[in-house]
C-alpha positions in Angstrom: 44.6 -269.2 41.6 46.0 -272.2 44.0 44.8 -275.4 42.6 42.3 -275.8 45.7 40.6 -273.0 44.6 40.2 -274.4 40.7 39.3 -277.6 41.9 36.4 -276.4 44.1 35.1 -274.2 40.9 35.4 -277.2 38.8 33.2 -279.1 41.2 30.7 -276.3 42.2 30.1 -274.8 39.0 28.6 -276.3 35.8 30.9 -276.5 32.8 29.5 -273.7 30.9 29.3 -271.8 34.0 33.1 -272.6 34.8 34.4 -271.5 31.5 32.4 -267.5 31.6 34.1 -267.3 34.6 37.3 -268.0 33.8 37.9 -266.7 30.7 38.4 -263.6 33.4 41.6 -264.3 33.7 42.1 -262.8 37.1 43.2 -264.5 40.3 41.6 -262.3 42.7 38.5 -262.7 41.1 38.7 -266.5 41.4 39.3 -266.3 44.9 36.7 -264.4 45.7 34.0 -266.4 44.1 35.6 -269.5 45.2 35.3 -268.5 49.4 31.8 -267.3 48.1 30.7 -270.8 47.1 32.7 -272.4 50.0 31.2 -270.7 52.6 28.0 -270.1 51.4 27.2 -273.7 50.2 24.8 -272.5 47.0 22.8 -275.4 45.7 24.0 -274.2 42.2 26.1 -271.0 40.4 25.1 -268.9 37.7 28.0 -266.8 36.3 26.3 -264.0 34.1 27.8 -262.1 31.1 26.9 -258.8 29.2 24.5 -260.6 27.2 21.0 -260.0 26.5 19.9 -263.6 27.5 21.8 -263.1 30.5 19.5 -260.2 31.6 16.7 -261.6 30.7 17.3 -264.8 32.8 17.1 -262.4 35.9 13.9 -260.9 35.0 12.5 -264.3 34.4 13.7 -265.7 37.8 12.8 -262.7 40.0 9.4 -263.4 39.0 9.4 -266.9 39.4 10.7 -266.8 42.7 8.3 -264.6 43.7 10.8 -261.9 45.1 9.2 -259.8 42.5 5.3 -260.1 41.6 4.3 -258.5 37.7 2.4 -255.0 37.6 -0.6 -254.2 35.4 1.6 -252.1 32.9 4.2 -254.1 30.9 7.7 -254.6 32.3 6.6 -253.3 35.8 7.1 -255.5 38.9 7.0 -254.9 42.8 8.8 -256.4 45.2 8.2 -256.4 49.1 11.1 -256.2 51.8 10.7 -257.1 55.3 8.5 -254.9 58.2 12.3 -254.1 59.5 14.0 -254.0 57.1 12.6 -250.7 55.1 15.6 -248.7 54.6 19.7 -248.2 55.5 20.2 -249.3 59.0 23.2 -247.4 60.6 23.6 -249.5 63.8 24.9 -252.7 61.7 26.9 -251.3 59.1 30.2 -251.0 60.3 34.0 -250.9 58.9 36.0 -253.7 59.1 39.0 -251.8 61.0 42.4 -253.7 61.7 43.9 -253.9 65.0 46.7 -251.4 63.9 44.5 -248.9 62.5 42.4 -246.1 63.1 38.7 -244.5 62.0 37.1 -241.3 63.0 35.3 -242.4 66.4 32.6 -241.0 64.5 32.0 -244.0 62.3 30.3 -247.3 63.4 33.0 -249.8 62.9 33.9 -253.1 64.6 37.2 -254.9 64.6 37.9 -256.3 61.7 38.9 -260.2 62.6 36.1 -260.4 65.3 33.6 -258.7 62.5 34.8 -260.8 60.0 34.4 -264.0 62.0 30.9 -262.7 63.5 29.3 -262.0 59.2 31.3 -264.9 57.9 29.5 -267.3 60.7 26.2 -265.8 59.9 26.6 -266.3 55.9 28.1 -269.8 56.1 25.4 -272.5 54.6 23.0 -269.2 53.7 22.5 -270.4 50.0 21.6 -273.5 50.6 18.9 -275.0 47.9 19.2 -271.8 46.4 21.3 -270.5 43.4 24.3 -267.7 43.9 24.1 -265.4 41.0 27.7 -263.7 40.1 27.3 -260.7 38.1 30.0 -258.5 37.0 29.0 -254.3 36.4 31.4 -251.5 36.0 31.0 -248.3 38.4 31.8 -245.0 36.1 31.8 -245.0 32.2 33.2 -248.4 30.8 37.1 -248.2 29.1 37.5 -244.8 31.0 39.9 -243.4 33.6 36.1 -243.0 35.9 35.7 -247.0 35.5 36.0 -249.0 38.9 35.0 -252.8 38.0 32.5 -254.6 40.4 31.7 -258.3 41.0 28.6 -259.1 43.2 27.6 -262.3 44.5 24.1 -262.9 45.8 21.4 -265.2 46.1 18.7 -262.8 45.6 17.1 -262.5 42.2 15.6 -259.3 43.3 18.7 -257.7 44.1 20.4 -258.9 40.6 17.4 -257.2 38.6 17.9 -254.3 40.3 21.6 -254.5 38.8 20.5 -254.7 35.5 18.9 -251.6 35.8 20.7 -249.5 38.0 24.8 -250.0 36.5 26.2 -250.7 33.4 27.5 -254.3 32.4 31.5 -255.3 33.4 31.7 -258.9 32.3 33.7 -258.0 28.8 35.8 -254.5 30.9 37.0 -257.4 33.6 37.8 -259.5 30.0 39.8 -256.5 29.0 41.3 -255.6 32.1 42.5 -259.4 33.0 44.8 -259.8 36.1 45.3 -256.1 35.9 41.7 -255.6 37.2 41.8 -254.0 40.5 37.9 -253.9 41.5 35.0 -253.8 44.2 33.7 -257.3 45.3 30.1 -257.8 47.3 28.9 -261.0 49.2 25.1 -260.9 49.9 22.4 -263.2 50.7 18.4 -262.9 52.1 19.3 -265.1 54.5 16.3 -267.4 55.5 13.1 -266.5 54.1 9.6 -265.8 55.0 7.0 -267.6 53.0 6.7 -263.8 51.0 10.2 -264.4 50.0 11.8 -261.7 53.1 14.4 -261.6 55.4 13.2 -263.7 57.9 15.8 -262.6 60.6 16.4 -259.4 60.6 17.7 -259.0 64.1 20.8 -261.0 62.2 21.0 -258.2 59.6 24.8 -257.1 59.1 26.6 -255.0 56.4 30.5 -255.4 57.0 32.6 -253.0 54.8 36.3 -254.4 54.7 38.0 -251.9 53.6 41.4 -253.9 53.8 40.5 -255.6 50.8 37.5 -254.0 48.8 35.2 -256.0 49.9 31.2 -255.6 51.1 29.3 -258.2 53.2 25.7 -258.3 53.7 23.5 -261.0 54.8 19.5 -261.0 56.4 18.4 -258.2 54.6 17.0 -257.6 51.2 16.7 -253.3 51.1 18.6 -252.6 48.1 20.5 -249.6 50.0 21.9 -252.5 52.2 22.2 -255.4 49.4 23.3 -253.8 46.2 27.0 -253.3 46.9 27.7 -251.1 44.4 25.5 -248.1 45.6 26.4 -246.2 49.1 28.7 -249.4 50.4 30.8 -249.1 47.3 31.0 -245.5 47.6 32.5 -245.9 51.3 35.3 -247.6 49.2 35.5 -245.6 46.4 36.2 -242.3 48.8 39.2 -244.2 49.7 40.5 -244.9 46.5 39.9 -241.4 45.7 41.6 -240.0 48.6 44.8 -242.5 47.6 44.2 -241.4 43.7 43.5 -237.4 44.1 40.5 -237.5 43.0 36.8 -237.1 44.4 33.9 -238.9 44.9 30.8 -237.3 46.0 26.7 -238.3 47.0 26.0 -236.3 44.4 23.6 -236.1 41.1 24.5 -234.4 38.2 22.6 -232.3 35.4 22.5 -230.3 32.3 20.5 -227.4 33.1 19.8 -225.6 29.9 20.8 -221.9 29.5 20.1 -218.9 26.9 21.3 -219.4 23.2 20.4 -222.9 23.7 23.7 -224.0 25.8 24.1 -226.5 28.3 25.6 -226.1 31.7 26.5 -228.9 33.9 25.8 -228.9 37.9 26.0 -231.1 40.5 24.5 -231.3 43.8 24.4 -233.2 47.1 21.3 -233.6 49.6 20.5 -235.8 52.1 18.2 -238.5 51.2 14.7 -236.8 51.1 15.8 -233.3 50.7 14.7 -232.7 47.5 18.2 -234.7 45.6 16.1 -236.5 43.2 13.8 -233.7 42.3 16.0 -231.5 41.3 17.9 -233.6 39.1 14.6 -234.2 37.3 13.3 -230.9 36.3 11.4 -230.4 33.9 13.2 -229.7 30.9 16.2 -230.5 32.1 18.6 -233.2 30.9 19.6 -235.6 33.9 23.2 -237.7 33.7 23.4 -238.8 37.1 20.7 -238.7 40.6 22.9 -240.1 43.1 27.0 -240.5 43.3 29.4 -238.8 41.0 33.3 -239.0 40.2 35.2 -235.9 39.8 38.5 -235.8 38.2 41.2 -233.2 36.9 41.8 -233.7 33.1 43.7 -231.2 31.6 43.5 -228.8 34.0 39.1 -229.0 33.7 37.1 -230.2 36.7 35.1 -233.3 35.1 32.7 -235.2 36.5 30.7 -239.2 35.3 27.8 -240.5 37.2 28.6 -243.7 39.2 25.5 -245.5 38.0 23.5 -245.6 34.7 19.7 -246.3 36.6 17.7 -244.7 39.3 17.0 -246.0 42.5 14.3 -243.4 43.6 12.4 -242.3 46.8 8.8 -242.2 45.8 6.8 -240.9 48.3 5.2 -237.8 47.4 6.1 -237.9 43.5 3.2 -236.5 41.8 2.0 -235.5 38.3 2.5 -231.4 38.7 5.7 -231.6 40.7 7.5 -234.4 39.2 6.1 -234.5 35.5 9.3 -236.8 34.1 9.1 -239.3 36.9 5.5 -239.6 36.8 5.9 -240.3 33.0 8.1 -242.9 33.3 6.5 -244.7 35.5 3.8 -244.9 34.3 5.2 -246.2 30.4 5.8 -249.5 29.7 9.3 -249.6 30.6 11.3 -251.6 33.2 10.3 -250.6 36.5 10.9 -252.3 40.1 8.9 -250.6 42.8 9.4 -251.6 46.0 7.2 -251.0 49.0 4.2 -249.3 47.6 0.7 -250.3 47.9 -0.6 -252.6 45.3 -4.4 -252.8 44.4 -5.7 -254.9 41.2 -1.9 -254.6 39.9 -1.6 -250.8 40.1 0.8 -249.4 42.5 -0.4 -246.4 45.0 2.5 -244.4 47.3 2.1 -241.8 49.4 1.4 -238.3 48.3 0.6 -239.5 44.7 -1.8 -237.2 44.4 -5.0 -239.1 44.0 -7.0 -241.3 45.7 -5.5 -244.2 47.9 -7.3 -247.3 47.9 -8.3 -248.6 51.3 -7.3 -251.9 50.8 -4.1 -253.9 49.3 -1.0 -255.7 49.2 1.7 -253.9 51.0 5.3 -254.5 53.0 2.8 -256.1 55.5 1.1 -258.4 53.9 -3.0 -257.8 52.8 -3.3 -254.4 54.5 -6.4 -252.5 55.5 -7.2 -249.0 56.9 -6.4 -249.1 60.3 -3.7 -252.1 60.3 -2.1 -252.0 63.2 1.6 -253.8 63.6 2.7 -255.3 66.9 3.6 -252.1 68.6 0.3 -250.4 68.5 1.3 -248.2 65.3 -1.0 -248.0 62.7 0.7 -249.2 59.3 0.4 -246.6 56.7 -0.9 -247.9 53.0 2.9 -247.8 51.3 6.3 -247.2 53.2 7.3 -243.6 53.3 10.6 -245.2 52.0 9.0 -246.9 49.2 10.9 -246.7 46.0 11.6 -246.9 42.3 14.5 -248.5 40.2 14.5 -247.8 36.3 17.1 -247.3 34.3 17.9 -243.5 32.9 17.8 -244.6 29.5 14.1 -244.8 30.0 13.7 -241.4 30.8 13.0 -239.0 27.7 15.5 -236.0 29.2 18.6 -238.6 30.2 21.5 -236.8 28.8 23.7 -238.3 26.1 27.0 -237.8 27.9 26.0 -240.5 30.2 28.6 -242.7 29.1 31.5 -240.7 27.7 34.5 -242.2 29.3 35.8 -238.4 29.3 32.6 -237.0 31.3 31.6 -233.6 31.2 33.1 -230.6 32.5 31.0 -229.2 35.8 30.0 -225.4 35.9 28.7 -225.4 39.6 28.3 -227.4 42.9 25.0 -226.8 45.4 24.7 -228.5 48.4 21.3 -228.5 50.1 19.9 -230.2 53.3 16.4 -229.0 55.7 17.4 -225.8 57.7 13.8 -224.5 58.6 15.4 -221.4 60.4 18.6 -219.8 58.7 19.7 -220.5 55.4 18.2 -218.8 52.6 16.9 -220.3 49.6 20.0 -220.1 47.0 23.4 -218.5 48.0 26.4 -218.7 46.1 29.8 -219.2 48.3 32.5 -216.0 47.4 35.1 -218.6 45.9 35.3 -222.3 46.3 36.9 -222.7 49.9 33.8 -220.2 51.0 31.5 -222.3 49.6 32.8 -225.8 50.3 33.2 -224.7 54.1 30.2 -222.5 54.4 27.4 -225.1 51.9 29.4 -228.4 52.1 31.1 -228.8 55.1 28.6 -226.7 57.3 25.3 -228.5 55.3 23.1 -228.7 58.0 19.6 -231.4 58.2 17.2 -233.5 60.1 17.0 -237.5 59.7 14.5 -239.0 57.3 12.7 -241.9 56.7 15.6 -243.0 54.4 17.5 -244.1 57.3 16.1 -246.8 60.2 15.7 -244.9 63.1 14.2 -241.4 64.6 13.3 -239.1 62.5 13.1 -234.9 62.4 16.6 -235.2 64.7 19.2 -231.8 63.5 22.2 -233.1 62.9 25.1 -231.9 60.9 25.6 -234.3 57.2 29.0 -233.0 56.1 29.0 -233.0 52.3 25.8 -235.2 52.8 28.3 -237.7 52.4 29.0 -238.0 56.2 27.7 -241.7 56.9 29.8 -242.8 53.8 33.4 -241.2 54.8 35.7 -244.1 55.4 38.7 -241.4 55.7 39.1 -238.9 58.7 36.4 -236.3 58.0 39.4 -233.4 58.0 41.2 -235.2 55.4 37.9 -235.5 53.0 37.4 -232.0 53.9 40.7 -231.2 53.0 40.6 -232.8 49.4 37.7 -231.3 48.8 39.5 -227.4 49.4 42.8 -228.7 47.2 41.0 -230.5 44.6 39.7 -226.6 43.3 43.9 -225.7 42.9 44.1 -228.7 40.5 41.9 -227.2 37.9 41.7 -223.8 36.0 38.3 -222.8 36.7 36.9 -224.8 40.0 32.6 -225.0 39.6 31.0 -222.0 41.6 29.5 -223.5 44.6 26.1 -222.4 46.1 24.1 -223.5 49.2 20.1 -223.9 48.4 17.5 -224.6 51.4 14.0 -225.7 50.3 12.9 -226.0 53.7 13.2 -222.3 55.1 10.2 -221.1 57.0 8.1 -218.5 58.3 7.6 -217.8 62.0 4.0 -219.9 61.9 6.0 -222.7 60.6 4.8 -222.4 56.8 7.5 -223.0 53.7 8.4 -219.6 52.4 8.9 -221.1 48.8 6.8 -223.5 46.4 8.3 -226.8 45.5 8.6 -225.8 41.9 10.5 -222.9 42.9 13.5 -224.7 43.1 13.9 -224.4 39.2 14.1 -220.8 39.3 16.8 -221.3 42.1 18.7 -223.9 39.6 18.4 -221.2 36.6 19.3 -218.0 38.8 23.0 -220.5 39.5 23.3 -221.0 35.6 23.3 -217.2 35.2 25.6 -216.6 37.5 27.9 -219.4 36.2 28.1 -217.5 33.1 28.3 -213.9 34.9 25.2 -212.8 33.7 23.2 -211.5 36.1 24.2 -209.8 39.7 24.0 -210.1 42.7 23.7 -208.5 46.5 26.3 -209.6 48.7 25.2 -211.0 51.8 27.6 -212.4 55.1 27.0 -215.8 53.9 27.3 -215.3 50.1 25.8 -214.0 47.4 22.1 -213.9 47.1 19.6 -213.0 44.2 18.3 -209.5 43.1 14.6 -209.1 42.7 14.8 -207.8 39.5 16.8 -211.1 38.4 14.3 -213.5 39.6 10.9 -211.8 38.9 11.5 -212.2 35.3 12.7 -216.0 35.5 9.7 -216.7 37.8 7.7 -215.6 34.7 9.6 -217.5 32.2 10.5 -220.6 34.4 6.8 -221.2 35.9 4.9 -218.7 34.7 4.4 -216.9 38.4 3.8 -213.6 39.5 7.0 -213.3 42.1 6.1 -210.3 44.4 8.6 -208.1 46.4 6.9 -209.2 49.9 7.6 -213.5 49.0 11.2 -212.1 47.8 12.3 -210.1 51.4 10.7 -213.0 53.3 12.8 -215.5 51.2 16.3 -213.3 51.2 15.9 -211.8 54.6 18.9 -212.3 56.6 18.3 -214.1 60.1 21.0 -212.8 61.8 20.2 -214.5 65.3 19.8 -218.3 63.7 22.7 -217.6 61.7 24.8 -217.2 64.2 23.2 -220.3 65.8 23.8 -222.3 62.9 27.6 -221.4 63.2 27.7 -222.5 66.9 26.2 -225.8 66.0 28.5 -226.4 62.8 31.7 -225.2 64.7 30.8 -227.2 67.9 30.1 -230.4 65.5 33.6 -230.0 63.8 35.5 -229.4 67.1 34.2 -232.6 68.8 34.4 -235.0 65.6 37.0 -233.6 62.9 39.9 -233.4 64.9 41.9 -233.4 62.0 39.9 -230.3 60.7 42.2 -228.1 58.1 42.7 -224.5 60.0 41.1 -223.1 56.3 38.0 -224.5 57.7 37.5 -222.5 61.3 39.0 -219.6 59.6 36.4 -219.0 57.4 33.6 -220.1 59.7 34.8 -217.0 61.8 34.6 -214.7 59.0 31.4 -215.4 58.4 30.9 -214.8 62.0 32.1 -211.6 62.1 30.6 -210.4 58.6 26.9 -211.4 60.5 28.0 -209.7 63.4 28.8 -206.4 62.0 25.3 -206.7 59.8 23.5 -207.3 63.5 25.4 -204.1 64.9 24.6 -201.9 62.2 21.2 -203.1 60.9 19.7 -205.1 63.4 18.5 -208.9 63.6 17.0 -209.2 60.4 17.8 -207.6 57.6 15.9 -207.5 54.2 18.3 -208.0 51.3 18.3 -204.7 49.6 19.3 -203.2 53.1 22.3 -205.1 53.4 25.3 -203.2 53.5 27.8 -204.0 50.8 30.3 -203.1 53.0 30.6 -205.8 55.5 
């Protein structure tokens, strides 16, 4: 650290303050927070530790700024963001990219010296009068080859809360670590405020990812997917210490699914926000380790994986007492509990498809909102975002897994990928081998935009991995570590594709929502080679005489032959569509695509084609020929 840097600590920070922070040891580090306090001018710093008091000052403050109002239940708050600023905004997050290098054209991205200059005008004198809050969390398992050390820097209360719940504590692993710590650093701050404690500017929102140097900038904006560096901006970095490293990181949640004879077999699984992701890492029964991003590593020749985080930070619209039993019990106990963006009447939160009776009044992202409300466009206001959300952490829930922190993970038995393909894809494949279905499931996953991300929604587009908006490598290369990371273990996961979303010709959902646990139990079985299955031109699907039985034991439903041929039946035609579409996205923005890639995409194209010759456009799964 020069000695303009210590000086300025010295003088900024109070003594006690001073002292947490540099018993850290780590030059980097002090650099960092110094240019934080320099440019942002905070009218005082609080450097926080692992400590109970610690966490308990943020509580205390979020409240008594009023970024966070208390619920009727115990421990629950709610906290508002902005009219525009209700979810990840794509147009003004960009990389950081030096003069001499290169990004896919694909990814929004500015150059870096005129972005930096651009964020680093708009954050300088942002904390004025109000206190920067340094906190210090660990991404992966503490003291374990998955740790990645973090340090954020923000002036919003709110957004350090949601730290407490959402990531484990880093203050004593950057003590251990010293100089040596090589970690993630995040600069945020609200900006100015409304007098409801929001972004006031939100035509000034910005999140700059310099990639150069670890680093995450985010200013006039308070949506935790924008401020909370360690969540899907961190993950944009940690895919490029992966890729340097050989190892993976995926938007992916993990769970033990339980299996006959009482064993436990752990899956992972990527989705698209709104796809069904969080759902299906909460079923019923189930043990969850992980709803959102996941490291995988090869450790003695297994295929391990650790969840990123230790909390949930949840969409809630439509969770509901039948479908979503664990959630709903949660939050509704007296346990920690930040919604955001719901409706709020007489301390009771209300969201959209709750399942009961929506008041016709409240407090909501608008201000006091009424039936009808109208915002300045015409558009009448609905009673809680569609966006709204949840953060609690998983040791709350009653079916978190205990492996959540071993620093050695757990060993992964299968990989699904799933996205909204109304037309093609049935509802739970498995790929022949693990190029098949990282190609064919991952690399082909195929969606439409949700109300997870600012802008239109119901648009097809192609979400590679569901990682897509979060690859800060060439898309070939991720795709690429993806097929070589199965050679470097023994026994790669099986990988399967699921679709919730497939539908009938009127338009209707051929499956239940629930049925997605029979989907997740028919995978375990066939992770442990114990059941069949028919083969199909784009994998392996079910037999009916497998999944009649677990729809009885799983939900307790009668599963007839007629909702079985509708579900399995092989749409040749939008298929083959799907395969345009996915070999027309890669052509135009992987140019870097491995060859493994087309060359299975046109096996699969022939396989359906020889189906279509010899049994038509549509073909019912016991009349598939195994030949093909």
């Amino acid at each position: 650290m020069s000695n303009d840097d210590l000086k300025l600590l010295k003088d900024k920070l109070a003594e006690q303050e001073y002292q947490r922070l540099a018993a850290l040891n780590n030059t980097r580090l002090f650099r960092f927070v110094a240019d934080a306090v320099a440019l942002c001018e905070p009218g005082s710093v609080v450097v926080q530790d692992d400590s109970p008091e610690a966490m308990e000052m943020t509580r205390k403050k979020a409240v008594e700024t009023g970024e966070e109002t208390p619920l009727a239940i115990s421990d629950h708050t709610v906290h508002f963001d902005g009219m525009e600023d209700q979810g990840r905004d794509r147009e003004v997050t960009r990389y950081l990219v030096p003069k001499d290098d290169t990004l896919p054209e694909a990814l929004n991205q500015i150059e870096r010296e005129e972005g930096l200059a651009e964020i680093r005008g708009l954050l300088k004198g942002s904390m004025r009068g109000r206190t920067m809050i340094v906190r210090f969390l660990s991404l992966g398992p503490t003291n374990s080859v998955f740790s990645i050390p973090c340090v954020e820097c923000t002036d919003s209360w709110y957004v350090s809360h949601s730290l407490n719940l959402l990531y484990r504590r880093g203050y004593e692993e950057f003590k251990r670590l010293g100089e040596s710590a090589e970690f993630f650093a995040t600069l945020h701050s609200s900006g100015k405020l409304t007098e409801r404690m929001v972004s006031a500017e939100p035509d000034k929102k910005r999140i700059y990812i310099d990639y150069t140097t670890d680093t995450v900038y985010s200013v006039n904006t308070q949506y935790a997917g924008n401020t909370v560096g360690l969540k899907k901006l961190a993950l944009r970095l940690t895919i490029r210490k992966a890729d340097r490293e050989g190892w993976l990181a995926e938007h992916m949640f993990l769970a033990g699914i339980h299996g006959p004879g009482g064993r436990k077999t752990y899956m992972g699984g990527a989705f698209p926000s709104a796809c069904g992701k969080t759902s299906t890492a909460m079923l019923p029964g189930e043990m969850i380790l992980g709803d959102d991003i996941a490291y995988f590593r090869a450790i003695s020749g297994e295929f391990r994986a650790a969840n990123a985080e230790s909390g949930i930070f949840g969409i809630i619209q439509n969770v509901n007492a039948n479908d979503d039993p664990t959630i709903w019990d949660v939050l509704h106990k007296p346990v920690e509990v930040i919604f955001s963006n719901v409706l709020i009447k007489d301390g009771k939160p209300y969201w959209l498809g709750m399942g009961c009776k929506i008041p016709e009044t409240g407090e909501n992202f608008s201000g006091q909102w009424y039936k009808g409300k109208k915002d300045e466009a015409g558009n009448e206001i609905p009673p809680a975002h569609k966006n709204a959300r949840y953060a609690v952490a998983l040791s709350a829930l009653e079916n978190c897994d205990p492996e959540l922190d071993n620093p050695n993970g757990v060993v992964l038995g299968g990989i699904m990928y799933g996205g909204r393909d109304r037309k093609s894809y049935v509802p739970v494949q498995q790929g022949f081998d693990w190029d098949h279905g990282i190609v064919a499931y991952g690399a082909s996953l195929e969606t439409e935009t949700t109300f997870a991300i600012v802008g239109k929604e119901g648009v097809p587009e192609i979400n590679l991995m569901s990682i897509q908006d979060f690859v800060a490598i060439p898309l070939g290369k991720y795709i690429k570590n993806n097929l070589d990371f199965g050679k470097k273990v023994d026994k790669p996961p099986l990988v399967f594709g699921v679709n919730y979303f497939l539908c009938d010709a009127e338009g209707k959902f051929v499956n239940a929502i629930n049925d997605k646990h029979v989907w997740v139990k028919w995978m375990e079985l066939r992770i442990h080679n114990e059941v069949g299955a028919i083969r199909a031109p784009t994998g392996w699907i079910p037999r009916y005489e497998d999944l009649k039985p677990l729809f009885k034991q799983v939900l307790d439903k009668e599963y007839s032959h007629e909702d079985y041929v509708k579900q399995f039946t092989i749409r040749v035609p939008e298929n083959l569509a799907k395969l345009d579409r996915v070999e027309a996205f890669h052509r135009e923005n992987v140019s870097d695509a491995p060859p493994e890639l087309f060359e299975i995409l046109a096996a699969q194209r022939e396989r359906l084609l020889r189906v279509q010759q010899r049994c038509g456009d549509y073909v019912a799964p016991e009349d598939l020929p195994q030949d093909v």
